[in-house]
PDB file of N, H, CA, C and O in Angstrom:
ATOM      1  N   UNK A   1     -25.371 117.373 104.165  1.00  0.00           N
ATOM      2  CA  UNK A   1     -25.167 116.003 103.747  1.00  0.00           C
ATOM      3  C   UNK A   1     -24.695 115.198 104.954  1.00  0.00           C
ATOM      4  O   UNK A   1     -23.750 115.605 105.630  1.00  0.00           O
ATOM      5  N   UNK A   2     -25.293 114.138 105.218  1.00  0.00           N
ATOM      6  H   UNK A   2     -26.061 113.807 104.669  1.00  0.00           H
ATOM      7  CA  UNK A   2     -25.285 113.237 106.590  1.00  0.00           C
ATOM      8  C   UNK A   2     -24.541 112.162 105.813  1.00  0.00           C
ATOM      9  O   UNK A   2     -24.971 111.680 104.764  1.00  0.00           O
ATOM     10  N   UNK A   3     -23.029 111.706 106.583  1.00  0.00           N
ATOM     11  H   UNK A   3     -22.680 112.097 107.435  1.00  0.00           H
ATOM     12  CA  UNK A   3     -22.607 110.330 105.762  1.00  0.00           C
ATOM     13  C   UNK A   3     -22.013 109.424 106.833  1.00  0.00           C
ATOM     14  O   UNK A   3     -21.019 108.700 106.792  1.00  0.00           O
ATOM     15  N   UNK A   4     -23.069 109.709 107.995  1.00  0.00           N
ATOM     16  H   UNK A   4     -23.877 110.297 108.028  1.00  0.00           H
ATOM     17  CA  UNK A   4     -22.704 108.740 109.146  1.00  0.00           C
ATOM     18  C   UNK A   4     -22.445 106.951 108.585  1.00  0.00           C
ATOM     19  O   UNK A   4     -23.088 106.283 107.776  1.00  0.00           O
ATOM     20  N   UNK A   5     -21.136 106.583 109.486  1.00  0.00           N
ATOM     21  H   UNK A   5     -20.614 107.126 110.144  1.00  0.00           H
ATOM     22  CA  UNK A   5     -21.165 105.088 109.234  1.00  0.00           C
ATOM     23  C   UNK A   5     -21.116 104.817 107.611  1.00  0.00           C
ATOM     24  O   UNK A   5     -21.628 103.829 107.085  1.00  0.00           O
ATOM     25  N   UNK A   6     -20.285 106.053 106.773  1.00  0.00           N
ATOM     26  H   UNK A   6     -19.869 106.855 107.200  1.00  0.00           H
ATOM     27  CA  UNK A   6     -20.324 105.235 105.300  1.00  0.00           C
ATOM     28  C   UNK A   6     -18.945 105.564 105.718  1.00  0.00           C
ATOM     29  O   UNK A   6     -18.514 106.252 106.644  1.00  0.00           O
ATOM     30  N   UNK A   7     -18.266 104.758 104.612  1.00  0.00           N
ATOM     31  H   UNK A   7     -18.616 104.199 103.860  1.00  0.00           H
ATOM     32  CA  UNK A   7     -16.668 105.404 104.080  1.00  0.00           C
ATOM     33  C   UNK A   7     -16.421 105.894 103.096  1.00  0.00           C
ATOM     34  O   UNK A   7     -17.419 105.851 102.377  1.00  0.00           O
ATOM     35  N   UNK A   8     -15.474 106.444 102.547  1.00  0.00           N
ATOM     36  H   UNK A   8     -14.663 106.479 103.131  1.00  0.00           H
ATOM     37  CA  UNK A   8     -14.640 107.385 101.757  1.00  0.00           C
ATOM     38  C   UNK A   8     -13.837 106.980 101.303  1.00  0.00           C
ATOM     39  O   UNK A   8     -13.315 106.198 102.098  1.00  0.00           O
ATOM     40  N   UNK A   9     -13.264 107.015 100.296  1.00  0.00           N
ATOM     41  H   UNK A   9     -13.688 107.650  99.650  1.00  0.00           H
ATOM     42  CA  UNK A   9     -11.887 107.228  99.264  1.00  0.00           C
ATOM     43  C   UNK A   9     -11.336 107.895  98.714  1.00  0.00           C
ATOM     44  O   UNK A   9     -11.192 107.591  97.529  1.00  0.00           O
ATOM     45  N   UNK A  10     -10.746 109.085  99.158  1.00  0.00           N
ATOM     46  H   UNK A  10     -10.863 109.332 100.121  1.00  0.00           H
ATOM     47  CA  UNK A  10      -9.790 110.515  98.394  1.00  0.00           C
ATOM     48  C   UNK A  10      -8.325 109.994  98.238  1.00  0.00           C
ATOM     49  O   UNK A  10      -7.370 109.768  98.981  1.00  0.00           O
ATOM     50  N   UNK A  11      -8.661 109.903  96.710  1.00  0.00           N
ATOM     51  H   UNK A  11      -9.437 110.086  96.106  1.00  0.00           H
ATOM     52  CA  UNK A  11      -7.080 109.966  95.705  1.00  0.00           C
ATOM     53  C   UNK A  11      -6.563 111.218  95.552  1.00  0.00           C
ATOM     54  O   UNK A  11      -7.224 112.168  95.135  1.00  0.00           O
ATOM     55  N   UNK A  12      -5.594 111.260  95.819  1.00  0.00           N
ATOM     56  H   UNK A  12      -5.057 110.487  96.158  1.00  0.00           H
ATOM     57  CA  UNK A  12      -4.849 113.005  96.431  1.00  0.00           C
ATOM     58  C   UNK A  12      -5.158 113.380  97.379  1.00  0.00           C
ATOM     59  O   UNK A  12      -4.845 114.563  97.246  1.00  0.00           O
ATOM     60  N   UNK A  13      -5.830 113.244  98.934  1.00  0.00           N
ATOM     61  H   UNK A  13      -6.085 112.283  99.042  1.00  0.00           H
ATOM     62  CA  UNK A  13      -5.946 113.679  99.428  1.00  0.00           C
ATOM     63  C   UNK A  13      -5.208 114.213 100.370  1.00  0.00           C
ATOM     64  O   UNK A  13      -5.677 114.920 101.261  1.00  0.00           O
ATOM     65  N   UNK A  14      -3.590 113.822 100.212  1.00  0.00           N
ATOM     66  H   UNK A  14      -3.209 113.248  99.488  1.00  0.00           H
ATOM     67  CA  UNK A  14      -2.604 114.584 100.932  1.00  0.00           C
ATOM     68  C   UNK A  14      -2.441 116.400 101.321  1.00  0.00           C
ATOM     69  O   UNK A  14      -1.768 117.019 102.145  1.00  0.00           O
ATOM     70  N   UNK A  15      -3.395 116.788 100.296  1.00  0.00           N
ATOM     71  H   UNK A  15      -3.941 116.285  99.626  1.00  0.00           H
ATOM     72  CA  UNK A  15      -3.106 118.352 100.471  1.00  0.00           C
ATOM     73  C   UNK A  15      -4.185 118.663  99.449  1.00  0.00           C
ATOM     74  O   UNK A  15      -4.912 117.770  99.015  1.00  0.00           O
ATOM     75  N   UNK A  16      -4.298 120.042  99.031  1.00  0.00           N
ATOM     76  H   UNK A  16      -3.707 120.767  99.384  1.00  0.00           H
ATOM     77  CA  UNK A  16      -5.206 120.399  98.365  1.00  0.00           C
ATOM     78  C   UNK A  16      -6.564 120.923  98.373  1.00  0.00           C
ATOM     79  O   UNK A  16      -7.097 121.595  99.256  1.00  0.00           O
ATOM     80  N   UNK A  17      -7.190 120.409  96.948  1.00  0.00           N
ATOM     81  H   UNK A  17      -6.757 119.863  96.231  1.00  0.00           H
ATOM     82  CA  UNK A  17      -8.402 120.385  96.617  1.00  0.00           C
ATOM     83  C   UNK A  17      -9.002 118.916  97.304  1.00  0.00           C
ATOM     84  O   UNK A  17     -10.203 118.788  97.547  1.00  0.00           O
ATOM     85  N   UNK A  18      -7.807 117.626  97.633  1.00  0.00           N
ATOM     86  H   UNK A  18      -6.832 117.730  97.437  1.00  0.00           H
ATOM     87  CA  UNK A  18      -8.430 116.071  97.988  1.00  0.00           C
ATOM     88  C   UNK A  18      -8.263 116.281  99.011  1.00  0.00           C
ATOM     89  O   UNK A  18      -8.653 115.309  99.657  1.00  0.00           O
ATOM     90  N   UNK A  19      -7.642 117.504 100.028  1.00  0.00           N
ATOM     91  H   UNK A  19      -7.325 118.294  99.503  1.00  0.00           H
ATOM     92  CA  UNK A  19      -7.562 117.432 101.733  1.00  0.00           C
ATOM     93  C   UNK A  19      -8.748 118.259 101.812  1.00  0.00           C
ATOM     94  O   UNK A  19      -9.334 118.542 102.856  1.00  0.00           O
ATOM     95  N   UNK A  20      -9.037 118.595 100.753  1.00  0.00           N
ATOM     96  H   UNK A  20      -8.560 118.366  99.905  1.00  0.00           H
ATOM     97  CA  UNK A  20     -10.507 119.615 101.703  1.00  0.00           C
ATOM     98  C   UNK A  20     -11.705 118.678 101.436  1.00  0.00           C
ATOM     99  O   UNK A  20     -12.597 118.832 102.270  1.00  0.00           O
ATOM    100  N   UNK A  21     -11.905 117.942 100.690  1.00  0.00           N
ATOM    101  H   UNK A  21     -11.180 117.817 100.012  1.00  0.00           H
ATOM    102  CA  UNK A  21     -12.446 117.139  99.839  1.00  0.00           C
ATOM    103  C   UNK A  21     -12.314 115.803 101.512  1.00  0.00           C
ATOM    104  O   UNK A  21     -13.286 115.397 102.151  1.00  0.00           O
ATOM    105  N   UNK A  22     -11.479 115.599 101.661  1.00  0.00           N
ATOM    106  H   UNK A  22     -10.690 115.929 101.143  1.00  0.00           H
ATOM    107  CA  UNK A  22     -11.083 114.676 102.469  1.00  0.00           C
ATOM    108  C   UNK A  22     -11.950 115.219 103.767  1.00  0.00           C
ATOM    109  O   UNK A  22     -13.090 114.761 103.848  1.00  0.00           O
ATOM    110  N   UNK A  23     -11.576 116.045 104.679  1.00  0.00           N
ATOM    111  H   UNK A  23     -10.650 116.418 104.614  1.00  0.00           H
ATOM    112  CA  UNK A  23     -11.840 117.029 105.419  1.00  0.00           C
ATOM    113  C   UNK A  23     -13.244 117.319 105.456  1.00  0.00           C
ATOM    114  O   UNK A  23     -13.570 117.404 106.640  1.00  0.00           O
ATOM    115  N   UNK A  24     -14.236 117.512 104.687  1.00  0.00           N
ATOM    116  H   UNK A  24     -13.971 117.444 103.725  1.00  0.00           H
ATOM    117  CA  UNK A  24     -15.381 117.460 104.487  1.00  0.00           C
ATOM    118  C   UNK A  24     -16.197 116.577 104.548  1.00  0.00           C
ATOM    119  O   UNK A  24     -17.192 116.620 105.271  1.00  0.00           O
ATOM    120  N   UNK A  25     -15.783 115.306 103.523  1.00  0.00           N
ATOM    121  H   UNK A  25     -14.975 115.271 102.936  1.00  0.00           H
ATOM    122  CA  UNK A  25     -16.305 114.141 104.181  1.00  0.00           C
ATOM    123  C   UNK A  25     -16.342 113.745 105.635  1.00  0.00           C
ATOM    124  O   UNK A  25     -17.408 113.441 106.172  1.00  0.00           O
ATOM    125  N   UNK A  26     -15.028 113.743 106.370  1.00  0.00           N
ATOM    126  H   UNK A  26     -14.162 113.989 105.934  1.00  0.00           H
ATOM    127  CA  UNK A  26     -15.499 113.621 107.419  1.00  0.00           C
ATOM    128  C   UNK A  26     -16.459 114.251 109.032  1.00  0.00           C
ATOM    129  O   UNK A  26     -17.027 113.848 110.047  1.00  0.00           O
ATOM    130  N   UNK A  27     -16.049 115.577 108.221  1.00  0.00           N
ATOM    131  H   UNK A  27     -15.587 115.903 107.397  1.00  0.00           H
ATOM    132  CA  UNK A  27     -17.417 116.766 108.860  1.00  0.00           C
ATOM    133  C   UNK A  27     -18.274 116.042 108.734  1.00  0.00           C
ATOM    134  O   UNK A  27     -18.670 115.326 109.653  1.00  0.00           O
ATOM    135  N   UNK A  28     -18.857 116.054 107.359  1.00  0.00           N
ATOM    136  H   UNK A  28     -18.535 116.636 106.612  1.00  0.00           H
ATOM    137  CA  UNK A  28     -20.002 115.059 107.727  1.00  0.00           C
ATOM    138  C   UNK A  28     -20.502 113.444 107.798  1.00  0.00           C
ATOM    139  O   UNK A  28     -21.480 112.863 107.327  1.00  0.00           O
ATOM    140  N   UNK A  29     -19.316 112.988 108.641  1.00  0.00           N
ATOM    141  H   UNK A  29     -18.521 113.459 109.024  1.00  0.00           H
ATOM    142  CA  UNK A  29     -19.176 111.758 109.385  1.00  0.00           C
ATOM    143  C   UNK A  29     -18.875 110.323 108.796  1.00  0.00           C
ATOM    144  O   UNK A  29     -19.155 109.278 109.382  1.00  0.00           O
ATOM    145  N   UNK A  30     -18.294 110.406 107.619  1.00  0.00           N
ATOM    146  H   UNK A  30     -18.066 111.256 107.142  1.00  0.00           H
ATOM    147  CA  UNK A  30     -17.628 109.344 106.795  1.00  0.00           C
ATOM    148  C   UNK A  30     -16.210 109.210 107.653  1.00  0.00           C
ATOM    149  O   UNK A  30     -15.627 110.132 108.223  1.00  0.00           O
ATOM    150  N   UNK A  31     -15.892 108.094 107.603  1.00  0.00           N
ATOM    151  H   UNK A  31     -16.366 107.345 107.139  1.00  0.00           H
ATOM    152  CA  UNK A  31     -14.816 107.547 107.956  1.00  0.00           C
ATOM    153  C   UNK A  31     -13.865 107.601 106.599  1.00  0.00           C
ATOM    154  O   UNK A  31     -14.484 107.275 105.586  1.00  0.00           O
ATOM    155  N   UNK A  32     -12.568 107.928 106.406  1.00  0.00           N
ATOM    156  H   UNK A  32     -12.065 108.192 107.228  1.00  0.00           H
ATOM    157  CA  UNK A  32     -11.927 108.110 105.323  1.00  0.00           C
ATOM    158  C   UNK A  32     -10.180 107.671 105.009  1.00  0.00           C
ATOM    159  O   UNK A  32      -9.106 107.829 105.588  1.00  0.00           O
ATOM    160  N   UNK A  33     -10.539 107.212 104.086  1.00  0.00           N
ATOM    161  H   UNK A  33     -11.412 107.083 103.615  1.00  0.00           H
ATOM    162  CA  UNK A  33      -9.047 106.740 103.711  1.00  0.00           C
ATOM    163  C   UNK A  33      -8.429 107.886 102.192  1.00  0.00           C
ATOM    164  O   UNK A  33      -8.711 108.350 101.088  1.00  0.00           O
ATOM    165  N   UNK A  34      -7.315 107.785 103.398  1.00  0.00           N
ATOM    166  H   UNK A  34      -7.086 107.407 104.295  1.00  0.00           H
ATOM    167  CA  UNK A  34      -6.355 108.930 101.944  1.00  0.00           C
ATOM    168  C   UNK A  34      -5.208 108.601 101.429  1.00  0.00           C
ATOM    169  O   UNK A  34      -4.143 108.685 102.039  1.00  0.00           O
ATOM    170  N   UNK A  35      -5.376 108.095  99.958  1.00  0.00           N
ATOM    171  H   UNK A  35      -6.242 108.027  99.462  1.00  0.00           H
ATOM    172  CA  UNK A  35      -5.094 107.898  98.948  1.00  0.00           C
ATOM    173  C   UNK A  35      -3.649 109.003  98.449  1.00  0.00           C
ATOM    174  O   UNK A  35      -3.900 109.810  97.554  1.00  0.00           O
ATOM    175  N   UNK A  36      -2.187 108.999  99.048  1.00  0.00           N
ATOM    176  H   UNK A  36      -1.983 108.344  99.775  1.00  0.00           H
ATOM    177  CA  UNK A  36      -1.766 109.538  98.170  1.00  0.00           C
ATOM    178  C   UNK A  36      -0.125 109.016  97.560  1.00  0.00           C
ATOM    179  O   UNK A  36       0.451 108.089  98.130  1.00  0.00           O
ATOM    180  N   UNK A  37       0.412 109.616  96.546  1.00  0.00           N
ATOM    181  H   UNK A  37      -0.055 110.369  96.083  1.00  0.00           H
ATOM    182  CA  UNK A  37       1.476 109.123  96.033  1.00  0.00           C
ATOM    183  C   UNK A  37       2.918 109.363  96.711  1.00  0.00           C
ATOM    184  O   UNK A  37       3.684 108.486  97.111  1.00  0.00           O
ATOM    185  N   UNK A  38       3.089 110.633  96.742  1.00  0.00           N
ATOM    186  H   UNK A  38       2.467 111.345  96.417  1.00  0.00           H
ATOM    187  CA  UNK A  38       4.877 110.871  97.404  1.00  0.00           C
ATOM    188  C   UNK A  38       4.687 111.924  98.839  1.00  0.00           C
ATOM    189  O   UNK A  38       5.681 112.486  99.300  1.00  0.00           O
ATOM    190  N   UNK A  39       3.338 112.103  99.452  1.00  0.00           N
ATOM    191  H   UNK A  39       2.531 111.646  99.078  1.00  0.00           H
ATOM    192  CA  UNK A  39       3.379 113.367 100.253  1.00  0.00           C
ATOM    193  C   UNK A  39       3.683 112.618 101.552  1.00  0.00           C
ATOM    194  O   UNK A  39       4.245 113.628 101.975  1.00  0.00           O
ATOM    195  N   UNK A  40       3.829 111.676 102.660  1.00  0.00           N
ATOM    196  H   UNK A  40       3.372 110.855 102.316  1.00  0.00           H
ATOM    197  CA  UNK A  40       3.151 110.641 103.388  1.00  0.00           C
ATOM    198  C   UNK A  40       3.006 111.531 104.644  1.00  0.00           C
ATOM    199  O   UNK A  40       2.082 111.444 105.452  1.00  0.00           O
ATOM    200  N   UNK A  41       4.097 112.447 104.704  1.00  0.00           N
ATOM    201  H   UNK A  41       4.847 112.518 104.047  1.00  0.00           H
ATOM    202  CA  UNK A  41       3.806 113.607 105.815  1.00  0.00           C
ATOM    203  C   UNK A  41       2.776 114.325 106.334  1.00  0.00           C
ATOM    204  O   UNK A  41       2.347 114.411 107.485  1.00  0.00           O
ATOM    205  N   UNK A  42       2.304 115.046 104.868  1.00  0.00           N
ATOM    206  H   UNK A  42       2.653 114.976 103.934  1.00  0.00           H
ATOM    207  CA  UNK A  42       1.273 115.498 104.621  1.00  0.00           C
ATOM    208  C   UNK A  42      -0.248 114.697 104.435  1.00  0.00           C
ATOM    209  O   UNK A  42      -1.372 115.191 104.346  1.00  0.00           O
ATOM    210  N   UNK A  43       0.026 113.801 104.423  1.00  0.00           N
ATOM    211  H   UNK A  43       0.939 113.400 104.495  1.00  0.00           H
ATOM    212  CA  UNK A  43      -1.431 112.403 104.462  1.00  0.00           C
ATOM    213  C   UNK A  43      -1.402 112.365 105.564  1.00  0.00           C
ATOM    214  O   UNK A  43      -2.353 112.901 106.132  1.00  0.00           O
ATOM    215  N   UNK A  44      -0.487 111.823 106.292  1.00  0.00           N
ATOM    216  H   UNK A  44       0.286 111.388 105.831  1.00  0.00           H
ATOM    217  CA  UNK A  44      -0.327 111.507 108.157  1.00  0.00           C
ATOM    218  C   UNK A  44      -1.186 112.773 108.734  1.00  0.00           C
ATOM    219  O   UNK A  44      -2.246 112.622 109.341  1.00  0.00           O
ATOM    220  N   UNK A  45      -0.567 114.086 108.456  1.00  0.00           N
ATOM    221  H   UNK A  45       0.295 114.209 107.964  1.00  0.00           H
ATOM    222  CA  UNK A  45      -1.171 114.657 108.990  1.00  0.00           C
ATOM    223  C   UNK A  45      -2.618 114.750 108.132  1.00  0.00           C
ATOM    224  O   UNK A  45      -3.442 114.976 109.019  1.00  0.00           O
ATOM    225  N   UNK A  46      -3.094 114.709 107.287  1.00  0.00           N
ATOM    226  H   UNK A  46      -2.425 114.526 106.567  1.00  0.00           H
ATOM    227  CA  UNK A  46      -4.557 115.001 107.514  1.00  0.00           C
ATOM    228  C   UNK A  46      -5.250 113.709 107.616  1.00  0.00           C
ATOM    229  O   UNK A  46      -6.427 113.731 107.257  1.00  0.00           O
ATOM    230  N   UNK A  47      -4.974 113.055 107.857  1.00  0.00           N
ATOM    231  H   UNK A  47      -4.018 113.036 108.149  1.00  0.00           H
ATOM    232  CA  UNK A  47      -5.351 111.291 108.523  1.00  0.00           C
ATOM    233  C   UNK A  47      -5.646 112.390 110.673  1.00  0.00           C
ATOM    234  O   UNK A  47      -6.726 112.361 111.262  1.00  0.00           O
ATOM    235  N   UNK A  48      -4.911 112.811 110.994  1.00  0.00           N
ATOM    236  H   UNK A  48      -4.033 112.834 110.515  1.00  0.00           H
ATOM    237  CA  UNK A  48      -4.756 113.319 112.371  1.00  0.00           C
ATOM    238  C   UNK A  48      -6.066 114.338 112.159  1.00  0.00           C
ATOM    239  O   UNK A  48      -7.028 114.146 112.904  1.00  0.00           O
ATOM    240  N   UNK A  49      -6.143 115.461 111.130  1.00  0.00           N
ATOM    241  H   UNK A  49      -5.362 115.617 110.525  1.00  0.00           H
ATOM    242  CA  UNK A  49      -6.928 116.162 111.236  1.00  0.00           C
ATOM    243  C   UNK A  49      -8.255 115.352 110.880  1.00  0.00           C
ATOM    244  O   UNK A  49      -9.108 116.234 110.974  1.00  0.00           O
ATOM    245  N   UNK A  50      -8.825 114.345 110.576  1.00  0.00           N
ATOM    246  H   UNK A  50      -8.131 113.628 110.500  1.00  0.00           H
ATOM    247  CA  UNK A  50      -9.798 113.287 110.273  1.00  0.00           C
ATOM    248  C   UNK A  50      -9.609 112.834 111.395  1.00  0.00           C
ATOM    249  O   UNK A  50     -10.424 113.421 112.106  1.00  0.00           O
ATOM    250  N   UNK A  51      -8.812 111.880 112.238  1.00  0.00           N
ATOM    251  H   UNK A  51      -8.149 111.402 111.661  1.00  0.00           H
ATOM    252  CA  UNK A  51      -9.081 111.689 113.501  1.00  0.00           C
ATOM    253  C   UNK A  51      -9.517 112.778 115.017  1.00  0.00           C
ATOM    254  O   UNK A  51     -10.098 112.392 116.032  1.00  0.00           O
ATOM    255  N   UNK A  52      -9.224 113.592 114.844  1.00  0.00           N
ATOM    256  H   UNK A  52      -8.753 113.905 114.020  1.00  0.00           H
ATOM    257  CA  UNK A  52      -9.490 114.707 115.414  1.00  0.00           C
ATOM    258  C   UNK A  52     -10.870 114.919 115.473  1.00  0.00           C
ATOM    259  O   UNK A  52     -11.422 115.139 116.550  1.00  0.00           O
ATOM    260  N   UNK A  53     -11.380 114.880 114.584  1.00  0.00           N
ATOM    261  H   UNK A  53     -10.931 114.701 113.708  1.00  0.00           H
ATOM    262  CA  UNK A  53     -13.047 115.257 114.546  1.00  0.00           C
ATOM    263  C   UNK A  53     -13.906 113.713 114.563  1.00  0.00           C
ATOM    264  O   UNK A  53     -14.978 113.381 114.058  1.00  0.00           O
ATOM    265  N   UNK A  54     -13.349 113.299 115.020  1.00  0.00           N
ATOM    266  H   UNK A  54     -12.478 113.569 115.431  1.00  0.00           H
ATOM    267  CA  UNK A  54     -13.824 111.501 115.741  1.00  0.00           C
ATOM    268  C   UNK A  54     -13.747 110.182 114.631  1.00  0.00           C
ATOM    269  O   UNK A  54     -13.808 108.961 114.776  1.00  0.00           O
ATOM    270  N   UNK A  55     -13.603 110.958 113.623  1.00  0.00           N
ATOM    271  H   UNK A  55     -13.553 111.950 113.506  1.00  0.00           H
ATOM    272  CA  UNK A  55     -13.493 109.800 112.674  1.00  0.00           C
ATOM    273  C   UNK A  55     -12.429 108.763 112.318  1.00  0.00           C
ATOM    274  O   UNK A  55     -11.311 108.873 112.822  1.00  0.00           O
ATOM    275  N   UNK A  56     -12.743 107.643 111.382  1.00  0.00           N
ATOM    276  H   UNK A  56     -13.651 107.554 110.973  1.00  0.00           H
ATOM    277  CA  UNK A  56     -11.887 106.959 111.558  1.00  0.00           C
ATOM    278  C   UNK A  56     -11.137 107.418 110.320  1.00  0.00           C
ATOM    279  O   UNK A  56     -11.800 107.864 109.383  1.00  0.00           O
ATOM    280  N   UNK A  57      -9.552 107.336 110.214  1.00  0.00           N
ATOM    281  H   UNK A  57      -9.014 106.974 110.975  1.00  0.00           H
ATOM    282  CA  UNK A  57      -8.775 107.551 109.145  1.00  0.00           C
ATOM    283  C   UNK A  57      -7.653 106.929 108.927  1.00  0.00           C
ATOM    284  O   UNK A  57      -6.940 106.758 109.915  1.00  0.00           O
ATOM    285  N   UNK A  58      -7.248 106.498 107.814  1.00  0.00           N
ATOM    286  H   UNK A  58      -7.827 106.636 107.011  1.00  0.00           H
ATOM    287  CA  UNK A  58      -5.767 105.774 107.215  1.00  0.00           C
ATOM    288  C   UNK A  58      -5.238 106.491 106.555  1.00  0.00           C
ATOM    289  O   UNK A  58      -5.660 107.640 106.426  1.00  0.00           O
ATOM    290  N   UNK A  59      -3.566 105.819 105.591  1.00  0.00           N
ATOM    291  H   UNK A  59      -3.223 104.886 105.697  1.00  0.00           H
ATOM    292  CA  UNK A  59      -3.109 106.744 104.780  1.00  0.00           C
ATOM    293  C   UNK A  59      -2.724 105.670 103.701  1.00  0.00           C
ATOM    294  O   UNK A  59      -2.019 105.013 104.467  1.00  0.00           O
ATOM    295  N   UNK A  60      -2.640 104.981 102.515  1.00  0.00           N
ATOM    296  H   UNK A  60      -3.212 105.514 101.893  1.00  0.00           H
ATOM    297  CA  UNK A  60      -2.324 104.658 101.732  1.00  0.00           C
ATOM    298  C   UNK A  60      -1.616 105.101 100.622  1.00  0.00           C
ATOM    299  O   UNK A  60      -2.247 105.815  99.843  1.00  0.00           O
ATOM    300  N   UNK A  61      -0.173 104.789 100.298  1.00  0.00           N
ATOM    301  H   UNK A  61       0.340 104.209 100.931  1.00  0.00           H
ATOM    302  CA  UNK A  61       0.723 104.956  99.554  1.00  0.00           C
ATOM    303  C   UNK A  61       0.095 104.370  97.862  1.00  0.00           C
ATOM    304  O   UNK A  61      -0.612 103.368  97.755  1.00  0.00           O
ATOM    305  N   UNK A  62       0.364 104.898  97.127  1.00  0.00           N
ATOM    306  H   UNK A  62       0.938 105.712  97.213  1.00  0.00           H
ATOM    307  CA  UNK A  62       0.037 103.883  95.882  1.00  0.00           C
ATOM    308  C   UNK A  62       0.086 104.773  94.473  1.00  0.00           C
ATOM    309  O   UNK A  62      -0.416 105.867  94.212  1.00  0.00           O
ATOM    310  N   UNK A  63       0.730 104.048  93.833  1.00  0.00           N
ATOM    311  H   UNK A  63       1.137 103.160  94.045  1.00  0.00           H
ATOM    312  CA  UNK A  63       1.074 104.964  92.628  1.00  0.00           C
ATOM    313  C   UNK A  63      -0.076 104.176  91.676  1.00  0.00           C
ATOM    314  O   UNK A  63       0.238 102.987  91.618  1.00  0.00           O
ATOM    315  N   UNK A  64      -0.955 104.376  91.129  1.00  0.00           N
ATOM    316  H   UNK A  64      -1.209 105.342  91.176  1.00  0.00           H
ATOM    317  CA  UNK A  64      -1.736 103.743  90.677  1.00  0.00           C
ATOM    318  C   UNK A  64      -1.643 103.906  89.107  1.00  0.00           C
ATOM    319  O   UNK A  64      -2.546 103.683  88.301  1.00  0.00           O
ATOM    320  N   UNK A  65      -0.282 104.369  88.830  1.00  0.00           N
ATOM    321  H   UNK A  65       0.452 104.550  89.485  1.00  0.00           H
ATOM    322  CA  UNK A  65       0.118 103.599  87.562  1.00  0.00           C
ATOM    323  C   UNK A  65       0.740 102.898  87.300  1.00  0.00           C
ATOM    324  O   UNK A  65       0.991 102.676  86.116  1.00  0.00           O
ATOM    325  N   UNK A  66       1.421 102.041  88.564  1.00  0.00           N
ATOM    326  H   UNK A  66       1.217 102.221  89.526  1.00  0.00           H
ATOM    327  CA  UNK A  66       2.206 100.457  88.703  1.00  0.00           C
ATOM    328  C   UNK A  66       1.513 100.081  89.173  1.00  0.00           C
ATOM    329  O   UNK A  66       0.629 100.660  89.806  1.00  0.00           O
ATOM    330  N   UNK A  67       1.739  98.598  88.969  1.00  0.00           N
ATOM    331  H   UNK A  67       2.457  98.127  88.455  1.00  0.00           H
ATOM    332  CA  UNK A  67       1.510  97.220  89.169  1.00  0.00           C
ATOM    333  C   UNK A  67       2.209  97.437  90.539  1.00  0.00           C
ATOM    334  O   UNK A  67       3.201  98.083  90.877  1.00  0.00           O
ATOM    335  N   UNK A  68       1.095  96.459  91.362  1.00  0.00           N
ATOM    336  H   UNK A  68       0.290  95.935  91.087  1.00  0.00           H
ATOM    337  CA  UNK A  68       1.719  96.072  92.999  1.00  0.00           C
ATOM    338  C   UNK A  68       0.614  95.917  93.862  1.00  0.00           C
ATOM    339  O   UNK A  68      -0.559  95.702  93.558  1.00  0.00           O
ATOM    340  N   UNK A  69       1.224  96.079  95.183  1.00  0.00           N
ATOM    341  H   UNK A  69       2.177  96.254  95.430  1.00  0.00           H
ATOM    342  CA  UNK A  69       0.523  96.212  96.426  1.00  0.00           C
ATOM    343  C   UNK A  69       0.764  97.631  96.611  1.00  0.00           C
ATOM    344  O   UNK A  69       1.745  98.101  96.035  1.00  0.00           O
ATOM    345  N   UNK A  70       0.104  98.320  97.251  1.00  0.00           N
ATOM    346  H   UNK A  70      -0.693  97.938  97.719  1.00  0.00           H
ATOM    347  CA  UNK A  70       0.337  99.950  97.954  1.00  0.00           C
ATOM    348  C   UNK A  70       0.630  99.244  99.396  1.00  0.00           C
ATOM    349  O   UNK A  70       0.597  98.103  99.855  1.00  0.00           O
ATOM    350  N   UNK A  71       0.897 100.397  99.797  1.00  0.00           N
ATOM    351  H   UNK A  71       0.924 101.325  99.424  1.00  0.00           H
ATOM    352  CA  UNK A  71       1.690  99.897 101.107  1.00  0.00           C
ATOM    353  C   UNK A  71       0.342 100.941 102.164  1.00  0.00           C
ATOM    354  O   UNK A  71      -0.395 101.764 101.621  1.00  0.00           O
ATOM    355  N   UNK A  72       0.302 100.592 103.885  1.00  0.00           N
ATOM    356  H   UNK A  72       0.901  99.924 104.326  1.00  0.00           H
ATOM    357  CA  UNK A  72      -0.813 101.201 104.393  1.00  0.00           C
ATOM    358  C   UNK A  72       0.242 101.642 105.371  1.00  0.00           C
ATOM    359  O   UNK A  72       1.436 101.356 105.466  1.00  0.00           O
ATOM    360  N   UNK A  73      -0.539 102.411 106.059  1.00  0.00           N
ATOM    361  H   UNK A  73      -1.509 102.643 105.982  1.00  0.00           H
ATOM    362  CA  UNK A  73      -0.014 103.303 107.118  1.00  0.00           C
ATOM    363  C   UNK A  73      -1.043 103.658 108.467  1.00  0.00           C
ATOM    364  O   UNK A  73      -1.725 104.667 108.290  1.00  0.00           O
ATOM    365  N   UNK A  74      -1.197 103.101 109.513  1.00  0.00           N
ATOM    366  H   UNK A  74      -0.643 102.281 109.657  1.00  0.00           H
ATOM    367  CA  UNK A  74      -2.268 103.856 110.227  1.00  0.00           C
ATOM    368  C   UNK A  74      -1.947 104.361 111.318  1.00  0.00           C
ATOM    369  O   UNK A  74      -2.773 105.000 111.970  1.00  0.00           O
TER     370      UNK A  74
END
């Protein structure tokens, strides 16, 4: 699967089943934003392991069962 020049959105992708999920997409060349709630350590770092393999990556905070803004991180 070729996903040059698209982007991504993994909710959970701090760790897991959404960091491999995360991680994959960008193998195959999506740029990706990760979506998670209380880990930010663990997002940071796989935001690093997504930059690492040339892609572009963020980390977004967001509890997406309140009302608000999420907060970003890059």
């Amino acid at each position: 699967m070729q996903l040059i020049n698209k982007n991504a959105i993994v909710t959970g992708g701090s760790q897991g089943i959404g960091k491999g999920i995360a991680i994959a997409l960008a193998q195959a060349g999506a740029d990706v934003l990760i979506q998670y709630n209380s880990s930010k350590d663990k997002a940071l770092a796989t935001v690093d392991e997504i930059r690492k393999l040339g892609r572009k990556s963020f980390a977004i905070q967001a509890d997406f069962r309140e009302n608000g803004a999420p907060e970003l991180f890059s």
